[in-house]
mmCIF file of the C-alpha atoms, coordinates in Angstrom:
data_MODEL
# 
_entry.id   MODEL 
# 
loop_
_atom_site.group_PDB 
_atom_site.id 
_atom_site.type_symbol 
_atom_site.label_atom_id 
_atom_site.label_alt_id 
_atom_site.label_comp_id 
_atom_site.label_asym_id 
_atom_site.label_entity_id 
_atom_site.label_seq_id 
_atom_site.pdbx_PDB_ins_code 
_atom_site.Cartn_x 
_atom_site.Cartn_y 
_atom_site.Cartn_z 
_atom_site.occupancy 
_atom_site.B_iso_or_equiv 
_atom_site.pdbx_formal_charge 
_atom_site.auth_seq_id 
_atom_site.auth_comp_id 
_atom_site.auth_asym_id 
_atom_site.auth_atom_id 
_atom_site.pdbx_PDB_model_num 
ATOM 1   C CA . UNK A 1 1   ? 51.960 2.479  130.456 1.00 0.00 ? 1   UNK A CA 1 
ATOM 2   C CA . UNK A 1 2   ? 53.523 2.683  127.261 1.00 0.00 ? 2   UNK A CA 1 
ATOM 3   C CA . UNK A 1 3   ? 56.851 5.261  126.782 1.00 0.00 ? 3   UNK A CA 1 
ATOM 4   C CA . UNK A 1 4   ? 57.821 6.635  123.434 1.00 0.00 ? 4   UNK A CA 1 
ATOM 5   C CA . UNK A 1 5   ? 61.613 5.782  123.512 1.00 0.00 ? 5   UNK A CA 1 
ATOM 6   C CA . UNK A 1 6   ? 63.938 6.765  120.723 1.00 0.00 ? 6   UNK A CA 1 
ATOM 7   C CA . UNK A 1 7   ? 67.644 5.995  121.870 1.00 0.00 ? 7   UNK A CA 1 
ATOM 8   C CA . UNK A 1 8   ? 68.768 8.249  118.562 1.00 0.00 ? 8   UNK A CA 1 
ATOM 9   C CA . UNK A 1 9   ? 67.708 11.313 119.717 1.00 0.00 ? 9   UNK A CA 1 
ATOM 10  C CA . UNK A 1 10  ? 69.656 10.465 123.415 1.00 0.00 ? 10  UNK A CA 1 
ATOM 11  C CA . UNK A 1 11  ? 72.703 9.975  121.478 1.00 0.00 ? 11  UNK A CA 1 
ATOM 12  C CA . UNK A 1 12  ? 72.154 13.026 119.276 1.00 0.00 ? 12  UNK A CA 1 
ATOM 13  C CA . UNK A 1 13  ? 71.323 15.222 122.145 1.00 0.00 ? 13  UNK A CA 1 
ATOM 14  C CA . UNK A 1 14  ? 74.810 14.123 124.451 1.00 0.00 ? 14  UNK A CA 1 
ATOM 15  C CA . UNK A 1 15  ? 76.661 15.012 120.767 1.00 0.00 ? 15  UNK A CA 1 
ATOM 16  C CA . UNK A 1 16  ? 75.401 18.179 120.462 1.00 0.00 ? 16  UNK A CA 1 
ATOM 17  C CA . UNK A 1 17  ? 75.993 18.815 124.719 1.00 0.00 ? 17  UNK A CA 1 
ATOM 18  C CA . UNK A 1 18  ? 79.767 17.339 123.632 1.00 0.00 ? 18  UNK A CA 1 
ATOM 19  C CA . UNK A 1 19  ? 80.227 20.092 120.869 1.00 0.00 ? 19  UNK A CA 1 
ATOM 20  C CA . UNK A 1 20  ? 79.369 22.930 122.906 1.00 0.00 ? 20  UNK A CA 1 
ATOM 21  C CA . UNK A 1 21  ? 81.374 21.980 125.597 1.00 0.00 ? 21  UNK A CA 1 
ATOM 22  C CA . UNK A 1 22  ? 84.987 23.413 125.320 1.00 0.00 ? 22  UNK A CA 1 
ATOM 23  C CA . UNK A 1 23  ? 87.467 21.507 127.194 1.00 0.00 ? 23  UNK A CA 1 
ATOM 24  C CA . UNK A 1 24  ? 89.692 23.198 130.286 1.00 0.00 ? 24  UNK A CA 1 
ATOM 25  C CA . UNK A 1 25  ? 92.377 24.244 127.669 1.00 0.00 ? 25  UNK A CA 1 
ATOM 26  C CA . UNK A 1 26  ? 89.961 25.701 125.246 1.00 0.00 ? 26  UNK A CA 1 
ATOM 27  C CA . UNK A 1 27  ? 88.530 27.697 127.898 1.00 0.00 ? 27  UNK A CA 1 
ATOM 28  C CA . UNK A 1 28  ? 91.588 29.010 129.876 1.00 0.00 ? 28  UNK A CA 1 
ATOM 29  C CA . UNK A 1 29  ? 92.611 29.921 125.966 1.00 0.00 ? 29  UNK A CA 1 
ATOM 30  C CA . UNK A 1 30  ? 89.640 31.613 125.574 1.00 0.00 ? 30  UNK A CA 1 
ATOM 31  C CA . UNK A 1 31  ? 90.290 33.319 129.158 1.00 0.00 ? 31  UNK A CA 1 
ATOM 32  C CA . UNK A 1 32  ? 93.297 34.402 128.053 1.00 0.00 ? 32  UNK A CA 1 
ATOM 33  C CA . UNK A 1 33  ? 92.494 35.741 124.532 1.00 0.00 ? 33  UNK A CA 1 
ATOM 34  C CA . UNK A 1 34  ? 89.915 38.320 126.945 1.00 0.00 ? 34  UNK A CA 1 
ATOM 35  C CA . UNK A 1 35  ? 92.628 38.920 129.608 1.00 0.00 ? 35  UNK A CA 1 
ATOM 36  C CA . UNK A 1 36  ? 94.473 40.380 126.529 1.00 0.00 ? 36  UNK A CA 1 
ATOM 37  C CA . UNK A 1 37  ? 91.937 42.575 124.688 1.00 0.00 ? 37  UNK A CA 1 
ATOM 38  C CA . UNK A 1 38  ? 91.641 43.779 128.182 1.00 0.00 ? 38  UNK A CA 1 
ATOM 39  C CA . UNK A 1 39  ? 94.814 44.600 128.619 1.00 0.00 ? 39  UNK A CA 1 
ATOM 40  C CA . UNK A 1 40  ? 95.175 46.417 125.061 1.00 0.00 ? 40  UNK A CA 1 
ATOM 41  C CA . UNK A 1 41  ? 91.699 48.113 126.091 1.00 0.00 ? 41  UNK A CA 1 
ATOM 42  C CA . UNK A 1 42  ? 93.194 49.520 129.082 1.00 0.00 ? 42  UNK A CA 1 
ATOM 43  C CA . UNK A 1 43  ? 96.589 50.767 127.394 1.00 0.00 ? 43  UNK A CA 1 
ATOM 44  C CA . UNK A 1 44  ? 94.413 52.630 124.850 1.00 0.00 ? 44  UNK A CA 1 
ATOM 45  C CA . UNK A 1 45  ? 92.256 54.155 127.550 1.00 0.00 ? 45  UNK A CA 1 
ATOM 46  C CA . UNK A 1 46  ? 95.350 55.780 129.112 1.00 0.00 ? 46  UNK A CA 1 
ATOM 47  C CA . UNK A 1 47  ? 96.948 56.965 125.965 1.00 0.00 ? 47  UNK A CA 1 
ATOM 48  C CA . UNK A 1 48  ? 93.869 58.590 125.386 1.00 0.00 ? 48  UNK A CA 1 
ATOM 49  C CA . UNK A 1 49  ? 93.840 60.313 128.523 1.00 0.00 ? 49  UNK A CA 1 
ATOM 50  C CA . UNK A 1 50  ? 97.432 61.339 128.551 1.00 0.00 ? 50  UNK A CA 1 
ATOM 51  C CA . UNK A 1 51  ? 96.400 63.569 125.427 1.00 0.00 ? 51  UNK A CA 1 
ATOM 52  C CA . UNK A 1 52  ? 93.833 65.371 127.738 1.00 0.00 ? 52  UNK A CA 1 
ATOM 53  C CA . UNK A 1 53  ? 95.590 68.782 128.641 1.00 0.00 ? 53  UNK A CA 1 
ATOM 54  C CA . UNK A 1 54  ? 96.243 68.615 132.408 1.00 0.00 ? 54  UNK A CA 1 
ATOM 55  C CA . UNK A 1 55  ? 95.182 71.421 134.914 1.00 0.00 ? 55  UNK A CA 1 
ATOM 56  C CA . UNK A 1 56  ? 96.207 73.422 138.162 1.00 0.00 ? 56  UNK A CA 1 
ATOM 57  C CA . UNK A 1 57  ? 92.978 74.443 138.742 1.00 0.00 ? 57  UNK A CA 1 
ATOM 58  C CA . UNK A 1 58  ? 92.341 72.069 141.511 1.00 0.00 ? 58  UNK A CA 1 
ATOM 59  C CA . UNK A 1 59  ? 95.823 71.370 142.796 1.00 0.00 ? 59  UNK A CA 1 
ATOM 60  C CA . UNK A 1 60  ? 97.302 67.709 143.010 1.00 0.00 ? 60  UNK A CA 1 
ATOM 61  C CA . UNK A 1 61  ? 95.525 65.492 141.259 1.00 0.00 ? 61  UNK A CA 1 
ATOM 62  C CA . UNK A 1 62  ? 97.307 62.412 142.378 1.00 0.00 ? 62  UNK A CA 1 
ATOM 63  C CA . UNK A 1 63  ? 94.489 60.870 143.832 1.00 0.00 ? 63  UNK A CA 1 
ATOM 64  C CA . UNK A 1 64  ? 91.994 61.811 141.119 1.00 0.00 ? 64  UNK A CA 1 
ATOM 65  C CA . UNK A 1 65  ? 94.844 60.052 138.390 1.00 0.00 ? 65  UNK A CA 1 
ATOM 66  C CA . UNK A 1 66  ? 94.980 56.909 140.323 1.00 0.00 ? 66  UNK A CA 1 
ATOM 67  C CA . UNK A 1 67  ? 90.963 56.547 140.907 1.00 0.00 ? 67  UNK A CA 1 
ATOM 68  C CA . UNK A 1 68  ? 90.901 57.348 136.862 1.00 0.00 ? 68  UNK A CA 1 
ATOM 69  C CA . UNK A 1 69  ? 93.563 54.616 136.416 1.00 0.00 ? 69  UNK A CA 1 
ATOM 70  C CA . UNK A 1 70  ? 91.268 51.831 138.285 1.00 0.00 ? 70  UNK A CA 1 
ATOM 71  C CA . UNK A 1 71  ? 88.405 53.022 136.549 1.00 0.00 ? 71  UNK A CA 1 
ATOM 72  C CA . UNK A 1 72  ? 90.077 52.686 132.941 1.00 0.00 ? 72  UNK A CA 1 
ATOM 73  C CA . UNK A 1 73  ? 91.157 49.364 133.966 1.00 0.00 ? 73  UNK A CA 1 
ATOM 74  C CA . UNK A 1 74  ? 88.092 48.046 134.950 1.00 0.00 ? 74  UNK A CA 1 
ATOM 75  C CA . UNK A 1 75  ? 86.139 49.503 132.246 1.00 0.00 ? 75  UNK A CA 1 
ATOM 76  C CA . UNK A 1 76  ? 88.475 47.673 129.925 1.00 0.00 ? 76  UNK A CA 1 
ATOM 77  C CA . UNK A 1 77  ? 88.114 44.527 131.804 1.00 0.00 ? 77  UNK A CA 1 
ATOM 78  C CA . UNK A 1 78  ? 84.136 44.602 131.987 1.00 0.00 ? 78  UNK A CA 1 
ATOM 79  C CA . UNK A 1 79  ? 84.253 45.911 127.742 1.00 0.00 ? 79  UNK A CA 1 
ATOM 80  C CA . UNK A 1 80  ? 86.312 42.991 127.277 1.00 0.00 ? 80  UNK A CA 1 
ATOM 81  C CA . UNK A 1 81  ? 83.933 40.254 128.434 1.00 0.00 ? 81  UNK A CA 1 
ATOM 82  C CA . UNK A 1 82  ? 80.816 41.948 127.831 1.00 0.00 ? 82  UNK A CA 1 
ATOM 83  C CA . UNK A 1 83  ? 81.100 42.748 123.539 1.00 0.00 ? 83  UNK A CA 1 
ATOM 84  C CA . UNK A 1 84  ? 84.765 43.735 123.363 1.00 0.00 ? 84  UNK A CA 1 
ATOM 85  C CA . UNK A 1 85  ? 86.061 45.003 120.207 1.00 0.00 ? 85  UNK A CA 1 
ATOM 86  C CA . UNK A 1 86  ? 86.683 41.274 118.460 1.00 0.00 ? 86  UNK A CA 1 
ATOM 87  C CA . UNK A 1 87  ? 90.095 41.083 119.514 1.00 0.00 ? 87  UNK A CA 1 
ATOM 88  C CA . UNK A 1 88  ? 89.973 38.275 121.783 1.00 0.00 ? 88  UNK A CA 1 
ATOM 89  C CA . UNK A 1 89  ? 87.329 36.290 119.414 1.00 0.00 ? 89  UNK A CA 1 
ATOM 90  C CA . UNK A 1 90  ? 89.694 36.867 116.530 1.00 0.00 ? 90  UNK A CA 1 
ATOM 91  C CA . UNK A 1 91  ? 92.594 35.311 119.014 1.00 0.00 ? 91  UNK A CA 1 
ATOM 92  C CA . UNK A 1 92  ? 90.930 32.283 120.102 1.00 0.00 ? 92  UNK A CA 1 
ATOM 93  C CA . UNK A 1 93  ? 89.624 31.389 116.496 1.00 0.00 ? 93  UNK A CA 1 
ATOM 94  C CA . UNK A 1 94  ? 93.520 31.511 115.544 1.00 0.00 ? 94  UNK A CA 1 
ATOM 95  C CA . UNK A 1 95  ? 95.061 29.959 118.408 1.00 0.00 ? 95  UNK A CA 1 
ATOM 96  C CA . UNK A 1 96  ? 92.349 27.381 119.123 1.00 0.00 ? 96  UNK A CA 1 
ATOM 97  C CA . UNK A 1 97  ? 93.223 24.882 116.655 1.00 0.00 ? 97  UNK A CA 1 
ATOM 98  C CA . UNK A 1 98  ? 96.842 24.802 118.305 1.00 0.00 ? 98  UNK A CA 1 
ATOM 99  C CA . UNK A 1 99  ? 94.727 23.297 121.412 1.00 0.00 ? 99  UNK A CA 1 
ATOM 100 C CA . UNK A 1 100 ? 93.894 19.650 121.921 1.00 0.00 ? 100 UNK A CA 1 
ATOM 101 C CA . UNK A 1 101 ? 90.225 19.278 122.769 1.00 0.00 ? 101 UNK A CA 1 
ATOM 102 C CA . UNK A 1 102 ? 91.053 16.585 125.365 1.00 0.00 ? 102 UNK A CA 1 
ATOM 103 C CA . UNK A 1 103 ? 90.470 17.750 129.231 1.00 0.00 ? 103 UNK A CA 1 
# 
């Protein structure tokens, strides 16, 4: 049985595993750069609402305003590491090559 060897492409493929691989730092950098565009996500949720006109219609609303605050908050959290709006991306690209690539 003959096997078609070529110790090139071995090497070539563990390179190209090594590249994509970000090291713990890079990732807990990248981690936070998303815990931050969620954070700015969520403050511009609720400054949003708070120009919403508020109503007596119903009575107290506290419960309805805290359920509204979770919901902003997670929204912001999912937009964030779903798409986002770039903010974290444009974070780690600038604050990346402060990181060493060593684990």
């Amino acid at each position: 049985m003959r096997v078609n060897w070529d110790p090139n492409a071995n090497v070539t493929k563990q390179a190209e595993q090594l590249g994509k691989r970000k090291s713990q730092s890079q990732e807990a950098l990248l981690d936070a750069a998303e815990q931050f565009e969620a954070l700015f996500l969520y403050q511009l949720m609720s400054e949003m609402r708070r120009t919403v006109p508020d109503t007596d219609l119903l009575g107290n609303r506290q419960a309805e305003k805290l359920f509204q605050s979770m919901l902003d908050q997670e929204m912001a959290t999912h937009s964030a590491k779903s798409q986002g709006v770039g903010l974290a991306k444009m974070i780690y690209e600038q604050m990346s090559r402060y990181v060493s690539d060593d684990d």
